[in-house]
MARZAMAR-203723 format. One record per atom (N, C-alpha, C): residue number from 0; residue in three letters; atom name; y, x, z. Coordinates in Angstrom, 2 decimals, m for minus. Last residue first. Layout:
 pos code site       Y       X       Z
 NUM  Ala   CA       Y       X       Z
...
# end
This chain:
 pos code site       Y       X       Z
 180  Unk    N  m25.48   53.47  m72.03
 180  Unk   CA  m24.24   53.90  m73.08
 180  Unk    C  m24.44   55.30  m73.78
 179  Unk    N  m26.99   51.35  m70.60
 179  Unk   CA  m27.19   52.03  m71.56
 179  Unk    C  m26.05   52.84  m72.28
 178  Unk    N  m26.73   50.45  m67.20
 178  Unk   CA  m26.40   50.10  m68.75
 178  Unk    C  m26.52   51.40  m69.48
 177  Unk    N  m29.12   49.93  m64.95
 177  Unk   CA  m28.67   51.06  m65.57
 177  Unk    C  m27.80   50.37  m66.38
 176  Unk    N  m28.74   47.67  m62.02
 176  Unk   CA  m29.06   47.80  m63.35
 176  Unk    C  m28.45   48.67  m64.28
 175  Unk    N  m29.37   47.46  m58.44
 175  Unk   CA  m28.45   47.85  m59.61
 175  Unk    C  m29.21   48.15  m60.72
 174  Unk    N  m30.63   45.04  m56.18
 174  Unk   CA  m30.91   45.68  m57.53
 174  Unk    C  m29.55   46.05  m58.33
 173  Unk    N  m31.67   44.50  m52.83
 173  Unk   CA  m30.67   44.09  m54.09
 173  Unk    C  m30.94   45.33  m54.90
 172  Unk    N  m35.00   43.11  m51.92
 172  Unk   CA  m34.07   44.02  m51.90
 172  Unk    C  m33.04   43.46  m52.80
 171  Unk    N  m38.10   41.97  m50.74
 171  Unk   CA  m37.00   41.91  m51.28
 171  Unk    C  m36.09   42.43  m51.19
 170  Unk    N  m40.22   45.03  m50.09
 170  Unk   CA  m39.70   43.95  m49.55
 170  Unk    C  m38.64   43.45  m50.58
 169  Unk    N  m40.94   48.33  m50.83
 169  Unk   CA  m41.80   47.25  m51.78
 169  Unk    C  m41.10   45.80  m51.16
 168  Unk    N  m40.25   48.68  m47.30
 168  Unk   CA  m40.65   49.54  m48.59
 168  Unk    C  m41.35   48.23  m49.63
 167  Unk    N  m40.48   47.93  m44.50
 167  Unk   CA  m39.06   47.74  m45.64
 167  Unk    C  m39.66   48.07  m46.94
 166  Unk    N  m42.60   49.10  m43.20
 166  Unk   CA  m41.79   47.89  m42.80
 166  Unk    C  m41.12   47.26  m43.85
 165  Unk    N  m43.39   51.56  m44.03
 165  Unk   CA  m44.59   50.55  m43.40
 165  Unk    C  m43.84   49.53  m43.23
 164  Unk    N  m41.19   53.20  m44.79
 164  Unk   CA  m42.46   52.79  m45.47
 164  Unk    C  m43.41   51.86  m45.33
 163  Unk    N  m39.33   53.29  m43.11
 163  Unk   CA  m39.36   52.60  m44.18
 163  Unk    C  m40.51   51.99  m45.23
 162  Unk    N  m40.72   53.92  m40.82
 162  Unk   CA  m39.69   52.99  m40.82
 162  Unk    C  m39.81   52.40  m42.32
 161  Unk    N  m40.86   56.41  m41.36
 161  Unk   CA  m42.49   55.72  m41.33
 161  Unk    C  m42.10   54.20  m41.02
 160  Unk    N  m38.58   57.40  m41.99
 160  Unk   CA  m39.41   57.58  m43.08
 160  Unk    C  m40.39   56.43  m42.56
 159  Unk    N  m37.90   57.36  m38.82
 159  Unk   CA  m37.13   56.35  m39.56
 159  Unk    C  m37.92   56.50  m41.37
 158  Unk    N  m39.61   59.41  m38.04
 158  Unk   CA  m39.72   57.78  m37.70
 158  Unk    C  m38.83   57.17  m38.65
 157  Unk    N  m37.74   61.74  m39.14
 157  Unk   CA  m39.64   61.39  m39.36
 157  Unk    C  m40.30   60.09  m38.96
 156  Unk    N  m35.60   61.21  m38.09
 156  Unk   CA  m36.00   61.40  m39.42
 156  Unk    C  m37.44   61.01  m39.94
 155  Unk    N  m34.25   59.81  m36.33
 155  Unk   CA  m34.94   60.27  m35.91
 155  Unk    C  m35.56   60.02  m37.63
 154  Unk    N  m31.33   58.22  m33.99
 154  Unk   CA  m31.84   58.25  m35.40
 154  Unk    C  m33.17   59.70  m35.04
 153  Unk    N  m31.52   55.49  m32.05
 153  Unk   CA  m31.32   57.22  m32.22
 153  Unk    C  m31.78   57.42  m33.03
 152  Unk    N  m29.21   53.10  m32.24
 152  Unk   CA  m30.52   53.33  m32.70
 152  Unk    C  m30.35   55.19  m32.94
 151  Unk    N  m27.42   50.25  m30.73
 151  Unk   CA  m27.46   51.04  m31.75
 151  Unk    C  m29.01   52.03  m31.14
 150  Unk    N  m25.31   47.92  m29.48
 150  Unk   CA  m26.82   48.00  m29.75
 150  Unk    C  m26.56   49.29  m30.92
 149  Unk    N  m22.59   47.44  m27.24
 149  Unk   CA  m22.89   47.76  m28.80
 149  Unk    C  m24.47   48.32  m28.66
 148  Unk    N  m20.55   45.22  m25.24
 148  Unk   CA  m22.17   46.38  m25.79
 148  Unk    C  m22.84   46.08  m27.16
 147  Unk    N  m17.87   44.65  m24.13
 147  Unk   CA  m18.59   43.91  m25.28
 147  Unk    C  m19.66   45.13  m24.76
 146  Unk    N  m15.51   44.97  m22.22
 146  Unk   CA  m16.50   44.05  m21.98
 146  Unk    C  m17.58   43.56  m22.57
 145  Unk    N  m15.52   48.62  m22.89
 145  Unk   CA  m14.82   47.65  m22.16
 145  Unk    C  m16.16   46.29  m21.61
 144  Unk    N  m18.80   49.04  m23.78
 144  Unk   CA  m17.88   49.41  m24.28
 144  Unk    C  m16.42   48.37  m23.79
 143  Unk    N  m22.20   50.35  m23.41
 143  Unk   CA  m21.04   49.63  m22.97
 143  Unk    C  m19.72   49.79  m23.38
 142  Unk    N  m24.63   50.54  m25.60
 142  Unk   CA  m23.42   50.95  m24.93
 142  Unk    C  m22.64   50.11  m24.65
 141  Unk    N  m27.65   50.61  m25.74
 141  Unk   CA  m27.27   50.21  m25.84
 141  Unk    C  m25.77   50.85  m25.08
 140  Unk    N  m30.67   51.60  m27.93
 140  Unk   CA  m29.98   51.75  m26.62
 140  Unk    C  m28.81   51.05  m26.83
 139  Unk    N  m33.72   51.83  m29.18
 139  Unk   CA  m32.57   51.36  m29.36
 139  Unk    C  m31.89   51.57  m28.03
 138  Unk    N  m35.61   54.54  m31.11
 138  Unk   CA  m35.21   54.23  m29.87
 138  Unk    C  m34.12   53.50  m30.17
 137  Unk    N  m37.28   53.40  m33.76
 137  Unk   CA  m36.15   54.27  m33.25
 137  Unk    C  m36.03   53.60  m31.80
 136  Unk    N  m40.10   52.28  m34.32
 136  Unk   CA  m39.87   53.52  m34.54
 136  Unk    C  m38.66   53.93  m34.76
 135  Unk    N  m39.48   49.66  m33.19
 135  Unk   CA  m40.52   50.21  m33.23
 135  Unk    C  m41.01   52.11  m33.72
 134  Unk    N  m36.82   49.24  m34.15
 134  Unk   CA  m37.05   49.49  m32.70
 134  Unk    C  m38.75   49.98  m32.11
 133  Unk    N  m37.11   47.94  m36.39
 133  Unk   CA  m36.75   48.99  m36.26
 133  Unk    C  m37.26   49.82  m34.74
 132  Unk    N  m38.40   45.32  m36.08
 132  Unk   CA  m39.30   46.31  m36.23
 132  Unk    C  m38.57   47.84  m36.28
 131  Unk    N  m37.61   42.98  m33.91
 131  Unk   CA  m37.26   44.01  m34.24
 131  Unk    C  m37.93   45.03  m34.63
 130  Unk    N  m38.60   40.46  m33.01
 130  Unk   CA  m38.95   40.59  m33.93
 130  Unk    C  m38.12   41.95  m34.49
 129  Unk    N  m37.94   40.59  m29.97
 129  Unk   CA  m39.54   40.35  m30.21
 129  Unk    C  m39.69   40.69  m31.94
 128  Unk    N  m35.64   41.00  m30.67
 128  Unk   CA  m35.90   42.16  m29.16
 128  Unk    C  m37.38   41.99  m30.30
 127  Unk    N  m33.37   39.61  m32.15
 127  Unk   CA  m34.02   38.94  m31.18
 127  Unk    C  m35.07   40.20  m31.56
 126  Unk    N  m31.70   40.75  m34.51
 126  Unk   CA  m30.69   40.02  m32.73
 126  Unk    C  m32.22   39.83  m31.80
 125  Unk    N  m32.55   43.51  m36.24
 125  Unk   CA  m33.15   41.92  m35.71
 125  Unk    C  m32.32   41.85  m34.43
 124  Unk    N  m31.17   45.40  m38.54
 124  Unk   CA  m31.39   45.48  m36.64
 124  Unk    C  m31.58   43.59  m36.72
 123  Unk    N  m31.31   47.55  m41.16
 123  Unk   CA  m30.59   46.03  m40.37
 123  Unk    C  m31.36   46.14  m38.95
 122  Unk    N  m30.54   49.34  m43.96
 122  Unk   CA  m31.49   49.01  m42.97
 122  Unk    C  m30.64   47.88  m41.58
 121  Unk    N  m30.92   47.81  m47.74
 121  Unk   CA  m30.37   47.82  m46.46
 121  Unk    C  m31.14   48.26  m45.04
 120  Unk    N  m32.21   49.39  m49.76
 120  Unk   CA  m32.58   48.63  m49.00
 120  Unk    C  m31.50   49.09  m47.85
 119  Unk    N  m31.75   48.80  m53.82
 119  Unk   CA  m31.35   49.66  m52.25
 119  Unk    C  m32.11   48.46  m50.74
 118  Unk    N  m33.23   50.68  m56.23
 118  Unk   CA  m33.54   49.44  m55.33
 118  Unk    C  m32.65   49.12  m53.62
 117  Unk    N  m32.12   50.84  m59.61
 117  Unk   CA  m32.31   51.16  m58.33
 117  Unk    C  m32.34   50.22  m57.26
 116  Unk    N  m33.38   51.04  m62.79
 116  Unk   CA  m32.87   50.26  m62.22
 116  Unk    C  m32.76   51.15  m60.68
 115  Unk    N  m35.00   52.27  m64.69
 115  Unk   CA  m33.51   51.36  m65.74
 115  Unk    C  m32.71   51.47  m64.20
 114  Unk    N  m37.42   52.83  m63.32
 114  Unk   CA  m37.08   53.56  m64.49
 114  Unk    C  m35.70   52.64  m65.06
 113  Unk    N  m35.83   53.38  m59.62
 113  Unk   CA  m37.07   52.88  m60.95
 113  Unk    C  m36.40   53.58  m62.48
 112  Unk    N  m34.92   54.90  m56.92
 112  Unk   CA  m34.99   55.44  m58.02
 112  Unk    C  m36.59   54.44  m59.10
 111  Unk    N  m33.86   53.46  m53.57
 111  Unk   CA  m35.50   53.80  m54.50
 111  Unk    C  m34.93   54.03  m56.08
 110  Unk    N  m32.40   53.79  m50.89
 110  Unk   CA  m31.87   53.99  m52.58
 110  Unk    C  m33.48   54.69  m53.29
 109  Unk    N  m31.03   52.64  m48.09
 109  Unk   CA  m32.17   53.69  m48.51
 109  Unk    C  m32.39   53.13  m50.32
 108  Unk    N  m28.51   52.64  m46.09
 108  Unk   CA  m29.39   51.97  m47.32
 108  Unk    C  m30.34   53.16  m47.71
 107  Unk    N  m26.51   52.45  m42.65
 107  Unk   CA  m27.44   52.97  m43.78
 107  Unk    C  m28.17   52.07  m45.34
 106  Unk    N  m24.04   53.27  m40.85
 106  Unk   CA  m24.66   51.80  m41.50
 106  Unk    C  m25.39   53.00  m42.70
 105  Unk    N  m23.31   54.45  m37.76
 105  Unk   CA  m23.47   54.64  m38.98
 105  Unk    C  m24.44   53.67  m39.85
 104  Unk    N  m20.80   55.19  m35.26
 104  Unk   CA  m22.00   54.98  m35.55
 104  Unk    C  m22.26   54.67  m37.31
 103  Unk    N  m18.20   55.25  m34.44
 103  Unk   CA  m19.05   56.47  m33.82
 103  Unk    C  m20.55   56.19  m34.70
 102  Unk    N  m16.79   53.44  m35.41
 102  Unk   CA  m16.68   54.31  m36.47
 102  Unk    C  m17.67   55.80  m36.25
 101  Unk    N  m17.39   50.12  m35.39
 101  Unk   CA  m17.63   50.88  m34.77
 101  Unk    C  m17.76   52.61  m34.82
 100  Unk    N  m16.57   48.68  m37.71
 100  Unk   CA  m15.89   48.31  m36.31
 100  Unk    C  m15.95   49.64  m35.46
  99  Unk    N  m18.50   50.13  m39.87
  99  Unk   CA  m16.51   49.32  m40.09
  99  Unk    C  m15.97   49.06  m38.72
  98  Unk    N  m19.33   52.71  m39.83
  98  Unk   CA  m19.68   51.48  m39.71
  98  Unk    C  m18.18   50.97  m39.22
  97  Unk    N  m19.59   55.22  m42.02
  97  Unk   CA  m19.09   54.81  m40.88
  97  Unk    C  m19.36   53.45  m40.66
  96  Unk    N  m22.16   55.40  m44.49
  96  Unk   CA  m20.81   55.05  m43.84
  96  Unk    C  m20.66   54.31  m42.75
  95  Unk    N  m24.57   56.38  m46.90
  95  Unk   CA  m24.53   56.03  m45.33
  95  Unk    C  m23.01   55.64  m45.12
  94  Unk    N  m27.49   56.08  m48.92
  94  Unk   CA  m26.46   56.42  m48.40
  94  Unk    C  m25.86   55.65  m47.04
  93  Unk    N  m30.79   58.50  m49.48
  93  Unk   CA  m29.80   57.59  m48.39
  93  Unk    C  m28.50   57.26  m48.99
  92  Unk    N  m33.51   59.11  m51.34
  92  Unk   CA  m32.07   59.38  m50.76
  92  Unk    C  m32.10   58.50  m49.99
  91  Unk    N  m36.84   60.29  m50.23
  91  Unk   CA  m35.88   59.40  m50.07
  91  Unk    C  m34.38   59.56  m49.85
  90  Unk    N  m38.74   62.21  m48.82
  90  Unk   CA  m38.52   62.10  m50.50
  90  Unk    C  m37.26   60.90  m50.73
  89  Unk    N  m36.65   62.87  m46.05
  89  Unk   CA  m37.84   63.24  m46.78
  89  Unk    C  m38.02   63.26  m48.34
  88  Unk    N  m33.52   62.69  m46.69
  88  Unk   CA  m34.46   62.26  m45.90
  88  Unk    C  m35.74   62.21  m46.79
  87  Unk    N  m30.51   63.13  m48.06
  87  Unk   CA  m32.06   63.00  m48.21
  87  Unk    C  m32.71   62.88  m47.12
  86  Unk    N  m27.78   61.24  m48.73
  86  Unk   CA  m28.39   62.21  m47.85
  86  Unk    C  m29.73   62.35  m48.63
  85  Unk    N  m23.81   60.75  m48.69
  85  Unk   CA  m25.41   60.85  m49.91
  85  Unk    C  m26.45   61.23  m49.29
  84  Unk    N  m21.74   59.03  m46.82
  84  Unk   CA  m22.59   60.26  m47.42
  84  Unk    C  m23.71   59.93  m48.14
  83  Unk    N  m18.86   59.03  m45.88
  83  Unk   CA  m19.32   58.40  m46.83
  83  Unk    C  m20.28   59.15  m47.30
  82  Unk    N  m16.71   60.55  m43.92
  82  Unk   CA  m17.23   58.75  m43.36
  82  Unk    C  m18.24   58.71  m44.48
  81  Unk    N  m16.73   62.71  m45.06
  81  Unk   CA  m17.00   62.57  m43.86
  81  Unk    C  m17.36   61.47  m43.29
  80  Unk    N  m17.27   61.97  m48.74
  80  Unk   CA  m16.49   62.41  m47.17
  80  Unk    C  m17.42   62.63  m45.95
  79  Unk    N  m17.12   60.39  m51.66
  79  Unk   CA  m18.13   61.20  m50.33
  79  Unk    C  m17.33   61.97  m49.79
  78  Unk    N  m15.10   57.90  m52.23
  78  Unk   CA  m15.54   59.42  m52.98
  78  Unk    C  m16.47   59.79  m51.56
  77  Unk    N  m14.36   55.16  m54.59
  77  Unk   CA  m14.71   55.55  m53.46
  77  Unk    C  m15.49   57.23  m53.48
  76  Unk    N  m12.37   52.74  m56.01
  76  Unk   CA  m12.84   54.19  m56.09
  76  Unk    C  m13.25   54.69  m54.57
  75  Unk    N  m11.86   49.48  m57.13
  75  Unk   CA  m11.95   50.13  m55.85
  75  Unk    C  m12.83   51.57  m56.13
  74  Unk    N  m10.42   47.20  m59.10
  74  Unk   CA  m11.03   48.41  m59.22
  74  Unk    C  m11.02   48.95  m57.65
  73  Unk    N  m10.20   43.36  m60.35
  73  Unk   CA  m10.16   44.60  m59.44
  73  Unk    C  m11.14   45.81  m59.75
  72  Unk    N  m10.87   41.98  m61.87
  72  Unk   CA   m9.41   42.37  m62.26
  72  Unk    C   m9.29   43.70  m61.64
  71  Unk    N  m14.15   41.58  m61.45
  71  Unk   CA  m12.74   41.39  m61.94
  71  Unk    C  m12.07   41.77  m62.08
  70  Unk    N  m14.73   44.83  m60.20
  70  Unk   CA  m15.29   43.21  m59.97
  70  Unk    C  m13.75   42.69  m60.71
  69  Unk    N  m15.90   48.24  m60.51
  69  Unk   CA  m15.12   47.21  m60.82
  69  Unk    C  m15.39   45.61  m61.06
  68  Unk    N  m15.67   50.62  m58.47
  68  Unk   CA  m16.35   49.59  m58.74
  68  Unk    C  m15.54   48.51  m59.23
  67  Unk    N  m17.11   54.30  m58.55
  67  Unk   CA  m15.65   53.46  m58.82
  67  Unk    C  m16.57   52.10  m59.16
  66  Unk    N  m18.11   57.31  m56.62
  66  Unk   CA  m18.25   55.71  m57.62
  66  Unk    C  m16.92   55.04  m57.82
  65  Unk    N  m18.62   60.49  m56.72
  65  Unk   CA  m18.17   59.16  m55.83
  65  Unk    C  m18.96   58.41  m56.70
  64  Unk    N  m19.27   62.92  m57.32
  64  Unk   CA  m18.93   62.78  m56.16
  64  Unk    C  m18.29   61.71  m55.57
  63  Unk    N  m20.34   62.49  m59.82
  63  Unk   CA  m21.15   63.46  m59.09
  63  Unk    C  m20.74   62.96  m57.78
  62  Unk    N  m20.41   58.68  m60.34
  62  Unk   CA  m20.02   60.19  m60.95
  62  Unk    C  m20.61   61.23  m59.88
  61  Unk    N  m21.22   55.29  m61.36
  61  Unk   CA  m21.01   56.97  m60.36
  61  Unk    C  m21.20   57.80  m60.85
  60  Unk    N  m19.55   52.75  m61.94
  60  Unk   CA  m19.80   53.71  m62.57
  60  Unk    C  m19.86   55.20  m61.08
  59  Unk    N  m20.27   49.35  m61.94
  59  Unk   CA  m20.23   50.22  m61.05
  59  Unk    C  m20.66   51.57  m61.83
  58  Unk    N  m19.34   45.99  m61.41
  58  Unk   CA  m19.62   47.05  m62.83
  58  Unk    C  m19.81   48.24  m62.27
  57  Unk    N  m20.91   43.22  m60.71
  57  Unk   CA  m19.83   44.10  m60.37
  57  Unk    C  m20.72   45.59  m61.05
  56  Unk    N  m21.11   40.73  m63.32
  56  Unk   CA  m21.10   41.18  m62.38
  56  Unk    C  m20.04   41.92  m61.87
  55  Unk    N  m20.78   39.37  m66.11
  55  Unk   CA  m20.53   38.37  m64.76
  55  Unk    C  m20.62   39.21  m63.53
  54  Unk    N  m20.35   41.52  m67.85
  54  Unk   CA  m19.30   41.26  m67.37
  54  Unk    C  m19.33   39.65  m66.39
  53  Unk    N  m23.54   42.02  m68.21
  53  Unk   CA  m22.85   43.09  m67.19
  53  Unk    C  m20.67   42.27  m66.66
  52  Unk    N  m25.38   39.22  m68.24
  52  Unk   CA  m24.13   39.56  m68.77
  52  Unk    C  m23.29   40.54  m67.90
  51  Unk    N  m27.58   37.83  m67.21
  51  Unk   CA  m27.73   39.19  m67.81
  51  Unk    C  m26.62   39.74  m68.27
  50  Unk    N  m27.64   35.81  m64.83
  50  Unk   CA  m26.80   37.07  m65.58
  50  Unk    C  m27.42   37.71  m65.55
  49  Unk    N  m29.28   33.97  m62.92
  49  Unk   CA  m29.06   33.78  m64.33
  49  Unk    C  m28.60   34.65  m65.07
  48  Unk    N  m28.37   34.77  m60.62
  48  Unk   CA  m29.98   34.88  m61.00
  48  Unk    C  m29.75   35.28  m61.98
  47  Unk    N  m25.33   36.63  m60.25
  47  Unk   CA  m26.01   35.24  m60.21
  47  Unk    C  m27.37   35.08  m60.56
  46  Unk    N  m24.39   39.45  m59.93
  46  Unk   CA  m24.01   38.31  m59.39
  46  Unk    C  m24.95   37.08  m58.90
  45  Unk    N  m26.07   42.07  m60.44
  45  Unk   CA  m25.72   40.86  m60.74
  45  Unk    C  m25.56   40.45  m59.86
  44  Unk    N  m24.07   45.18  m60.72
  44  Unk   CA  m25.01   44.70  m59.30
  44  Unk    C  m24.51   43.20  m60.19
  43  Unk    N  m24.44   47.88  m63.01
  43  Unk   CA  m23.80   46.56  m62.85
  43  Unk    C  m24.74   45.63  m61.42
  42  Unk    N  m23.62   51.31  m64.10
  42  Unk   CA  m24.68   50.20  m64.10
  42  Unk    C  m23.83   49.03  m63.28
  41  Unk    N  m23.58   54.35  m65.76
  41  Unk   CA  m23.11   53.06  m65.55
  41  Unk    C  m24.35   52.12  m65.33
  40  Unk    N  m24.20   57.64  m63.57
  40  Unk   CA  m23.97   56.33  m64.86
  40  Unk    C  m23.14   55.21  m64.10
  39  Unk    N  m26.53   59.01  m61.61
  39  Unk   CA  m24.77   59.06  m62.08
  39  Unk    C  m25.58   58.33  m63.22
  38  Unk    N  m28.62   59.73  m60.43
  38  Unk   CA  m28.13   58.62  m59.65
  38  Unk    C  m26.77   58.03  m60.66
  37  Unk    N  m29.11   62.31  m61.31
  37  Unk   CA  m30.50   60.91  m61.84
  37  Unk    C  m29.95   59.64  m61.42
  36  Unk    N  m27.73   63.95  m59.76
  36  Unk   CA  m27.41   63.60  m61.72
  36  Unk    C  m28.59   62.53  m62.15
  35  Unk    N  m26.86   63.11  m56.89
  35  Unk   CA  m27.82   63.97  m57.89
  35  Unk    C  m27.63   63.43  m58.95
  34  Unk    N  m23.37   63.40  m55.30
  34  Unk   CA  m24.64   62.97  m56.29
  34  Unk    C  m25.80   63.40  m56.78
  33  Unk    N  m23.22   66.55  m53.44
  33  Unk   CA  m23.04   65.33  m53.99
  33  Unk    C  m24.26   64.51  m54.41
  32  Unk    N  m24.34   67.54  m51.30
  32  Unk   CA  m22.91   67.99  m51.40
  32  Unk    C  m22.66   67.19  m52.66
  31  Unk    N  m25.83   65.76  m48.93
  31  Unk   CA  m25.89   66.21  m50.17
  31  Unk    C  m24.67   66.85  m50.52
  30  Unk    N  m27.35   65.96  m45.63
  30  Unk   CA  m26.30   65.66  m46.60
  30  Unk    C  m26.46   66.57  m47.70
  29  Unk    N  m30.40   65.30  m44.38
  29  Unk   CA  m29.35   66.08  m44.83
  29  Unk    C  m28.75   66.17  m45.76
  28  Unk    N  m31.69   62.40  m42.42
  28  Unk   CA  m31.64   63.45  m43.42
  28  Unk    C  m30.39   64.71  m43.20
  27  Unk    N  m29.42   59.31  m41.39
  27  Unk   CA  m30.61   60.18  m41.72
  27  Unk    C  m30.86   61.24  m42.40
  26  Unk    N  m26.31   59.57  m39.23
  26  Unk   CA  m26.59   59.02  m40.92
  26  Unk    C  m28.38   60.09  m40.93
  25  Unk    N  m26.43   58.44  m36.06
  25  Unk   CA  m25.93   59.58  m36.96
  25  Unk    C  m26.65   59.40  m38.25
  24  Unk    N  m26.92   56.14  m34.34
  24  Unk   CA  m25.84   57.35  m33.79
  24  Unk    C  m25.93   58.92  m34.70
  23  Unk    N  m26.70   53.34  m35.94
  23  Unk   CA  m27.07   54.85  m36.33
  23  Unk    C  m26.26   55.65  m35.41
  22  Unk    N  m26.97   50.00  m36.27
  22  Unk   CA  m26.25   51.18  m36.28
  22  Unk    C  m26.77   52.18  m35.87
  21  Unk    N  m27.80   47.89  m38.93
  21  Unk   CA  m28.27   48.90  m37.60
  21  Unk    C  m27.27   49.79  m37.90
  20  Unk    N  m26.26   45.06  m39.93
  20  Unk   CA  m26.30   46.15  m40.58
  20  Unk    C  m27.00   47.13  m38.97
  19  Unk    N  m28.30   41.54  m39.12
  19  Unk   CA  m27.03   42.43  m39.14
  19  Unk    C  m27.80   43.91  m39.43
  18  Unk    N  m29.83   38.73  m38.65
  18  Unk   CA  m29.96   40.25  m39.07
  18  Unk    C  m28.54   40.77  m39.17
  17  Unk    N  m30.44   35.81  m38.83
  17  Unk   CA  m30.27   36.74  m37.36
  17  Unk    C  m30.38   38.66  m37.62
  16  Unk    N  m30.24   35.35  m41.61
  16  Unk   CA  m28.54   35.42  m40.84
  16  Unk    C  m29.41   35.77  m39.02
  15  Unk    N  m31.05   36.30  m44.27
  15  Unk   CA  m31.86   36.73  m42.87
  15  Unk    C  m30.75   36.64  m41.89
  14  Unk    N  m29.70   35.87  m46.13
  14  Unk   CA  m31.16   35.49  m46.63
  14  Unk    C  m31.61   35.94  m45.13
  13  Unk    N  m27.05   36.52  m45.29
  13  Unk   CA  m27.47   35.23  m45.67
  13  Unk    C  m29.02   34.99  m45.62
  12  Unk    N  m27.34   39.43  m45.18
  12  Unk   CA  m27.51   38.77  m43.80
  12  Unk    C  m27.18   36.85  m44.09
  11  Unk    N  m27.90   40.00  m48.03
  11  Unk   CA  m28.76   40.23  m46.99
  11  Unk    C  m28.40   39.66  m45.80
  10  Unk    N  m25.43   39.46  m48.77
  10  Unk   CA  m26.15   38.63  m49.27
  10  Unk    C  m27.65   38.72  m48.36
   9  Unk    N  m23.65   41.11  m47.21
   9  Unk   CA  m22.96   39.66  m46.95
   9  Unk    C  m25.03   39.24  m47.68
   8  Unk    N  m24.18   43.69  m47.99
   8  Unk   CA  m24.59   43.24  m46.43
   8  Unk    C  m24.82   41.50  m46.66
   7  Unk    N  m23.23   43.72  m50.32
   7  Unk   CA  m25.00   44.01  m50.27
   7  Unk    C  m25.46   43.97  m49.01
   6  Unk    N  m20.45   43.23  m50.20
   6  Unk   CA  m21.74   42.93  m51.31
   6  Unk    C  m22.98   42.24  m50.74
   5  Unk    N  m19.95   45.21  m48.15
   5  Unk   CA  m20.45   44.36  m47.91
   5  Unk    C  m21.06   43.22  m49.02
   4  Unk    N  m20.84   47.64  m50.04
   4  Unk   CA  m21.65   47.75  m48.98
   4  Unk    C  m21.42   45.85  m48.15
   3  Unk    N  m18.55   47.34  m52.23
   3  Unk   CA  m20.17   46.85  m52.75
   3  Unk    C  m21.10   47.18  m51.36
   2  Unk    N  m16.38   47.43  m50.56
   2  Unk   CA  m16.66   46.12  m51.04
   2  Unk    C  m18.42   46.24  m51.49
   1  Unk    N  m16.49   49.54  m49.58
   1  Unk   CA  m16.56   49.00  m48.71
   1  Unk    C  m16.93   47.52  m49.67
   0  Unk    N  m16.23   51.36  m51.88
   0  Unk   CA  m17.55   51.33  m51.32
   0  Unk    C  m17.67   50.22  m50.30
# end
């Protein structure tokens, strides 16, 4: 999971490099005890504009209670835990994980259901105060931590929905593609 979350960070904080992943003093909604069965299959995150060829991408099969991802040669299996969750939040899944440096806090995507395909939207935190729309509907605060401060965001279900909808919702996003089997 760590590879297809930075995947899907690395290409989002290219197309917006004053953006980074928001952190979460706790994942949105309420956890799933797994997958929902509309989410499980095979499907493939393209690589390149140009591919339609599931073997230029990363191949990605989920099952009730994880995923397994395969990029080249390589395979990485990832299962829902305590660091790794499925959620709901209003009509909207989630998923969520620990956030790689900071393990008190929590990196989110919000996961739109189309008919072949799924839409995920990263949620991200603007570096600059004036163009932060998260912060418009989560409180941001900040912690001290030795000499560094960590920016993070009280999560808050019913704002973070009106978050998505009025800000993020229908925006460019990354795309997984069903395969047919």
């Amino acid at each position: 999971m760590k590879n297809l979350f930075w995947v899907l960070s690395t290409f989002f904080l290219i197309a917006a490099s004053s953006c980074s992943m928001a952190k979460l003093d706790k994942y949105p909604g309420a956890k799933l005890d797994s997958i929902p069965s509309e989410f499980r299959g095979h499907f493939y995150f393209k690589l390149g504009k140009n591919s339609k060829d599931p073997k230029d991408s990363v191949y990605i099969v989920i099952t009730k209670h994880g995923w397994k991802q395969h990029e080249n040669k390589r395979t990485d299996e990832y299962k829902l835990s305590n660091d790794v969750v499925f959620s709901k939040v209003g009509k909207y899944f989630v998923m969520s994980n620990k956030d790689e440096n900071t393990k008190s806090y929590w990196n989110s995507w919000i996961i739109l259901q189309k008919k072949n395909k799924f839409e995920i939207y990263p949620v991200v935190s603007i570096n600059q105060p004036t163009n932060d729309n998260l912060s418009k509907y989560l409180i941001r605060k900040i912690e001290v931590v030795g000499k560094d401060s960590i920016s993070f965001y009280e999560m808050n279900d019913e704002a973070f929905v009106k978050y998505f909808e009025k800000e993020i919702k229908g925006s460019k996003t990354f795309e997984i593609v069903r395969i047919n089997k």
